[in-house]
C-alpha positions in Angstrom: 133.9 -85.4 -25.8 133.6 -88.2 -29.0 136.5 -89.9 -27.6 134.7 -90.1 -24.2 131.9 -91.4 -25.9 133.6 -93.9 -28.1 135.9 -95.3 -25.4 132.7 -95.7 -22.8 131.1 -97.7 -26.3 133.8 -99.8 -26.6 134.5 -100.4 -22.7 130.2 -101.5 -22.5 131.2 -103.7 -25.8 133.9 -105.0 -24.4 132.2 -106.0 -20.9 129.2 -107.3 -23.0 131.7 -110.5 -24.4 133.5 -110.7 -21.2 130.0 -111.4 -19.3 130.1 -115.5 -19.7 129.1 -117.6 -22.4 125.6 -118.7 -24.0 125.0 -122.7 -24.2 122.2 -124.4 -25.7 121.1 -127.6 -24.3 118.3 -129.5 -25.2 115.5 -129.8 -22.2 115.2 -133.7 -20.5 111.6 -133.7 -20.4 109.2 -133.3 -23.9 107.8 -129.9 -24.5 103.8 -129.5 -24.0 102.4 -127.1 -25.4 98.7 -127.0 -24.6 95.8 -125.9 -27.1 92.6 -124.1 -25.7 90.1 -123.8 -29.1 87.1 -122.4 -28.9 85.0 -124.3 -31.5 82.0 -122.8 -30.6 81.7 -119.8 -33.7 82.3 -122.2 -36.5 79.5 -124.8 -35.3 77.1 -121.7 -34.5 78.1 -120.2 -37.9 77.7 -124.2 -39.7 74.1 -124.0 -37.9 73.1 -120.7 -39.3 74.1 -121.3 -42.5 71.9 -124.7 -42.2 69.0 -122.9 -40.7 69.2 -119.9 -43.7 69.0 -123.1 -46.2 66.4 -124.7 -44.5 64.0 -120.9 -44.3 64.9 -120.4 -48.0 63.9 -124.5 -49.1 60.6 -124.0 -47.0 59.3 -120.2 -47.3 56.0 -121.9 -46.9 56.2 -123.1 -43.6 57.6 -119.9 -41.4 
């Protein structure tokens, strides 16, 4: 039974290497790789911050 198992291990390995080869090839055209950032949490978190400085500087007025 381990021999069967061994042999059917070694047949797969062997296939695997006899399957083709790999090549590498740089593409002809650049690569693009496009950026979608949302922005919008650091300005409302700037403005917040702003706003808390502002309510603290003029307790008088709110």
């Amino acid at each position: 039974m381990r021999r069967k198992v061994l042999a059917a291990g070694a047949l797969a390995g062997f296939a695997a290497t006899l399957g083709g080869c790999i090549s590498v090839k740089a593409p002809d055209k650049p690569i693009v790789i496009e950026l979608n950032i949302n922005i919008k949490q650091e300005v409302v978190y700037r403005l917040a911050g702003d706003a808390s400085q502002t309510i603290d500087k003029n307790k008088d007025i709110f």
